[in-house]
C-alpha positions in Angstrom: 0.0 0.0 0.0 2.9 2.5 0.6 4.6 1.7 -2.3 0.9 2.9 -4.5 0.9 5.8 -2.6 4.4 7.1 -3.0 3.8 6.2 -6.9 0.4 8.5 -7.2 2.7 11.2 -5.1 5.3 11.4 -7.7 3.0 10.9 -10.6 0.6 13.6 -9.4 4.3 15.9 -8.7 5.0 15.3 -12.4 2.0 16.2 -13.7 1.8 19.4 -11.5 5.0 20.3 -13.0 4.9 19.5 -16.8 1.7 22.1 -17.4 3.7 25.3 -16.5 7.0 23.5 -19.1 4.0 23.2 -22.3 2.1 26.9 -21.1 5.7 28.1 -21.6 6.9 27.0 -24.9 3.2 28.0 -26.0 4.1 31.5 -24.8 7.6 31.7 -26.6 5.6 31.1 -29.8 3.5 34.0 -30.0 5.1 37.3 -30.6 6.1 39.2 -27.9 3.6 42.7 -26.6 5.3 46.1 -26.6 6.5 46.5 -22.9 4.0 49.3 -20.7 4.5 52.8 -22.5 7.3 55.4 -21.3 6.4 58.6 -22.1 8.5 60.5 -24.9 8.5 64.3 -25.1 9.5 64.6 -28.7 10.8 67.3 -30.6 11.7 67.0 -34.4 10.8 67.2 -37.8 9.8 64.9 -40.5 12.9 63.0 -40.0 11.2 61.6 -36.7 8.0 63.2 -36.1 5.6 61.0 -38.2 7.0 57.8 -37.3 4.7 55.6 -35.0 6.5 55.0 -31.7 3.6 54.2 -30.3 3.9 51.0 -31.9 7.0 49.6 -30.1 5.9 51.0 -26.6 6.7 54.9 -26.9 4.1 57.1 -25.6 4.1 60.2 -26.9 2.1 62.8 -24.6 3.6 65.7 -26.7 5.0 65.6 -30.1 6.3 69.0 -32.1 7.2 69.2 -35.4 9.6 72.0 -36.2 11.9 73.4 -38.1 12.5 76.5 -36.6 16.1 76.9 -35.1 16.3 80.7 -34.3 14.2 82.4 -36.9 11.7 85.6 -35.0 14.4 85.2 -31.8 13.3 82.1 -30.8 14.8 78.3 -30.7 13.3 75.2 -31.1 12.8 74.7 -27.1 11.8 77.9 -26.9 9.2 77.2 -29.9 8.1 73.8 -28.5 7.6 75.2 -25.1 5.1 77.6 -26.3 3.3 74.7 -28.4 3.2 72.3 -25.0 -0.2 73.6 -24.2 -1.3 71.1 -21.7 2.6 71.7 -19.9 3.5 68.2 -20.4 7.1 68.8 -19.8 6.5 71.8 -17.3 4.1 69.5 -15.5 7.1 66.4 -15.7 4.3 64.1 -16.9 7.1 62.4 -19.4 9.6 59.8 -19.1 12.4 60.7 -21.7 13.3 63.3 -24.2 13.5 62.4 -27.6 15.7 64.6 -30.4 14.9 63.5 -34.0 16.2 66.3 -36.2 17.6 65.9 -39.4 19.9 68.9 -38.7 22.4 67.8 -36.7 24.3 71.1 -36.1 21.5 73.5 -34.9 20.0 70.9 -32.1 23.3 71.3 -30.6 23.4 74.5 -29.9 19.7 74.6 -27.5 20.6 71.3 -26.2 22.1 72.5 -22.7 19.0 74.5 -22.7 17.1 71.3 -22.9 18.9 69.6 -20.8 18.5 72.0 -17.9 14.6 72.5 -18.3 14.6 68.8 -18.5 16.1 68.0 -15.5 14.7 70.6 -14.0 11.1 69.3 -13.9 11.9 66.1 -14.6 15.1 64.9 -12.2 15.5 61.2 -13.1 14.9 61.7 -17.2 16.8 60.6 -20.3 17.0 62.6 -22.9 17.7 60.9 -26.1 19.7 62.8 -29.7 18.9 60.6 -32.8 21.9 60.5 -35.0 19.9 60.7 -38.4 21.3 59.4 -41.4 21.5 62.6 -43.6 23.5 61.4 -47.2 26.5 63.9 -47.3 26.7 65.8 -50.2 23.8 65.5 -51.9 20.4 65.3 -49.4 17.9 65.4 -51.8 19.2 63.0 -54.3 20.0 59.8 -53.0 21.7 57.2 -55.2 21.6 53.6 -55.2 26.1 53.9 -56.6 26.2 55.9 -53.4 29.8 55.6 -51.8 29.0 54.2 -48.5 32.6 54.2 -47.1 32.4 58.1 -47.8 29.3 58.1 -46.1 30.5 56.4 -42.8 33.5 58.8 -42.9 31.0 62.1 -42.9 28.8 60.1 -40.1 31.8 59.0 -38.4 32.3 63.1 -37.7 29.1 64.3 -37.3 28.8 61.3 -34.7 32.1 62.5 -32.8 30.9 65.9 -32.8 27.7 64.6 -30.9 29.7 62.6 -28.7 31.8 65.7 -27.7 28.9 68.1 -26.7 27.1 65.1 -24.8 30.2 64.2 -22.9 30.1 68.3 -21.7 26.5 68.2 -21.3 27.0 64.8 -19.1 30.0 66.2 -17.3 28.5 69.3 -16.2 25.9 67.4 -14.9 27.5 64.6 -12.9 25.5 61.8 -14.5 24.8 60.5 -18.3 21.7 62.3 -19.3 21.9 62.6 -22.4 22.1 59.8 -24.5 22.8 59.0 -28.5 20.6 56.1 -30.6 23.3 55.6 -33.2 20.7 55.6 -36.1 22.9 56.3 -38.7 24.9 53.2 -38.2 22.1 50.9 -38.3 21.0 52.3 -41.7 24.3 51.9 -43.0 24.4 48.0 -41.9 20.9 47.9 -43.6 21.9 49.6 -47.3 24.8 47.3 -47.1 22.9 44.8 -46.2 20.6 45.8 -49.9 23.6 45.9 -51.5 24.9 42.3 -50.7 21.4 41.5 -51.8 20.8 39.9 -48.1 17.7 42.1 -47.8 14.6 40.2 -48.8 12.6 42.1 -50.6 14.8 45.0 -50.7 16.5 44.7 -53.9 18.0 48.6 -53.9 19.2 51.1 -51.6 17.0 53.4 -52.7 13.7 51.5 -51.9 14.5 51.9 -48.3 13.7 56.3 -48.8 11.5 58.3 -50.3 10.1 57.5 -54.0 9.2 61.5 -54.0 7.0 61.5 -57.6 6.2 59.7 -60.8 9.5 59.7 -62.1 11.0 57.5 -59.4 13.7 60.2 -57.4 14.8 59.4 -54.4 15.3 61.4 -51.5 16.7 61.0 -48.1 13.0 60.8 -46.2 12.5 57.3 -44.5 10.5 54.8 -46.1 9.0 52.2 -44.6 12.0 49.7 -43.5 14.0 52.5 -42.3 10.9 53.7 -40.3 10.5 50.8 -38.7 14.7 50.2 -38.1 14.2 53.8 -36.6 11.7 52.8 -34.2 13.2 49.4 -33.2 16.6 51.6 -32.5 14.3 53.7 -30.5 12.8 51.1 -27.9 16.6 49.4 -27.9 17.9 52.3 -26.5 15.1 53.7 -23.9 13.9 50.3 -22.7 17.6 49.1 -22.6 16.2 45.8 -23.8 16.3 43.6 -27.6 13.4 44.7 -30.0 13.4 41.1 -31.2 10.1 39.4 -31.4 8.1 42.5 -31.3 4.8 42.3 -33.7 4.7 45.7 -35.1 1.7 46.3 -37.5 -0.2 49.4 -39.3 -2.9 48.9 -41.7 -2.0 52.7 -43.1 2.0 51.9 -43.9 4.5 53.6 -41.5 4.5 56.8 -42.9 2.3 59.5 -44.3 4.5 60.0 -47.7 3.4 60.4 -51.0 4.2 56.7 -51.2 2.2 55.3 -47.8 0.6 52.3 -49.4 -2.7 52.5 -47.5 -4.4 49.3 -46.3 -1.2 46.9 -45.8 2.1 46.9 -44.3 4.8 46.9 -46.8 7.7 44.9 -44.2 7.1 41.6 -43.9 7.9 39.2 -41.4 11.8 38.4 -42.8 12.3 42.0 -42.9 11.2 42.9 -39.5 13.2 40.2 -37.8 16.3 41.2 -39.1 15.5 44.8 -38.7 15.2 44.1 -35.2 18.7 42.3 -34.9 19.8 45.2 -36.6 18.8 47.7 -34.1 20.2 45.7 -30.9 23.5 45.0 -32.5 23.8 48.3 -33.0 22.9 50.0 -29.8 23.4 47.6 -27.4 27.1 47.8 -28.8 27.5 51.8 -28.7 28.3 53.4 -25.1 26.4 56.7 -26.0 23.1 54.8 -25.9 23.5 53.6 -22.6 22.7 50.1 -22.7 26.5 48.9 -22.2 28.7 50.6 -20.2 
C-alpha cells in the first residue's frame, strides 16, 4: 500500500509540474507585446515626427514638429515650449526626451538648454539625440552607386561631434543624461545589407527612402524599413532591452508619404526580424546609448 501511494505522489508531482513546461513553450511562440509605454517628449521634424512610436511601446504625450532653429528670436525649445499647451514637460508628466532632427548642427546648440529644463522638472529623465542618417553631399538625391565608405566617414564626424557636446552636457551634470541612438549606423548595416542582396525584398538602396513622384527620385525621407529600423533603434535604446520578437503592424503603412501604401504593411515578417537584430546589434554595442557601459 505505501509503495501505491508514493507512486500517485510522484506521478501527481510530475504532472503538476509539466503544465507550467508546455504553457511556456506556447508563450515563446507568439510574438512578444510592446512592454508598458514610457512617455516621450518629442521634438523633431519629419525625419522623426511621423514615425509611430507608439507602436514599439513609446508614448508620446507631446509631439512638435519644427523646423525652426532661431528664426523671429526664438529656438526650437523655446518654440516647443510655447506649443506644449497642456505643460507636459513643465508639468514632468514624461519619461524621456526624444531629439529627432535631421539637422544635426543646430540641435546642438539649445541642447544644454534642454537639458536644464529637462532635469529641472523632470530629475530622473533621459533625454535621447537621434543620429539621423543625412547622405552627405547630396540630401535630396539619393543614389543607389552611393559611396558608402564616404558616407560612414562624414557620419563617423558628425557622430564625434555629438559625442563631444554630450560628454560636456554629461560632465556638467555629474550623470549621463543625455544619450545617443546611433541611427545612422544601423541604416548603413541595412543599405549594405541591400547591397549584398541579403535584404529580402529590398533589392536597392534606394527603396529603403523616399520615392518622392512619378519619375522615381529618391530622397533622403525614410520609407517604410527604415521607419521601422528607426523605431526598433528607439525602444533598444530607452527600454535598454532587444526589440526582437516585437509584432509591429499598421494597416495605413509607416509613414504618411506620397508613397504610404494605405491598407497593408509593406515589411514583412523576414524583414522585420532582421530589422530588429539590426537595431540591438547596434545600440546595445554603442556606449552613448547607454545600454552597455
Amino acid at each position: 500500500m505505501r509503495i501505491r501511494i508514493t507512486l500517485m505522489i510522484v506521478s501527481l508531482g510530475c504532472c503538476l509540474f509539466a503544465e507550467p513546461v508546455i504553457g511556456n513553450r506556447a508563450a515563446a511562440d507568439e510574438p512578444k507585446a510592446p512592454p508598458a509605454a514610457l512617455r516621450m517628449w518629442h521634438v523633431g521634424n519629419s525625419w522623426s515626427v511621423p514615425f509611430p512610436f507608439e507602436k514599439v511601446g513609446l508614448d508620446r504625450p507631446f509631439v512638435h514638429h519644427t523646423h525652426n532653429f532661431g528664426r523671429e528670436g526664438k529656438n526650437w525649445v523655446e518654440e516647443s515650449l510655447e506649443t506644449d499647451k497642456k505643460n507636459v514637460l513643465v508639468k514632468g508628466e514624461f519619461d524621456v526626451v526624444y531629439l529627432g532632427f535631421v539637422q544635426l548642427a543646430q540641435p546642438i546648440e539649445a541642447l544644454d538648454q534642454m537639458t536644464t529644463l529637462a532635469l529641472k522638472f523632470k530629475p530622473d529623465c533621459r533625454i535621447y539625440l537621434q543620429h539621423a542618417w543625412a547622405t552627405s553631399g547630396r540630401i535630396w538625391a539619393l543614389r543607389d552607386d552611393d559611396d558608402l565608405a564616404a558616407i560612414q566617414v562624414e557620419w563617423d564626424k558628425r557622430r564625434k561631434k555629438l559625442e563631444d557636446k554630450v560628454d560636456e552636457i554629461n560632465k556638467r551634470h555629474g550623470k549621463q543624461v543625455v544619450f545617443i541612438i546611433p541611427l545612422a549606423d544601423a541604416v548603413m548595416k541595412m543599405r549594405q545589407m541591400v547591397a549584398a542582396g541579403k535584404l529580402p525584398g529590398v533589392t536597392k538602396q534606394s527603396q529603403l527612402f523616399w520615392d518622392i513622384d512619378e519619375m522615381k527620385s529618391r530622397d533622403d525621407h525614410a520609407a517604410h524599413q527604415t521607419v521601422v529600423l528607426a523605431m526598433y533603434c528607439a525602444h533598444a535604446a530607452i527600454y535598454r532591452k532587444s526589440p526582437e520578437g516585437l509584432k509591429v503592424s499598421s494597416p495605413d503603412g509607416f509613414y504618411w508619404g506620397p508613397k504610404a501604401h494605405k491598407g497593408k504593411v509593406p515589411v514583412n515578417d523576414a524583414q522585420h526580424a532582421i530589422l530588429q537584430k539590426i537595431a540591438w546589434e547596434t545600440v546595445s554595442k554603442y556606449p552613448y546609448a547607454g545600454v552597455t557601459k
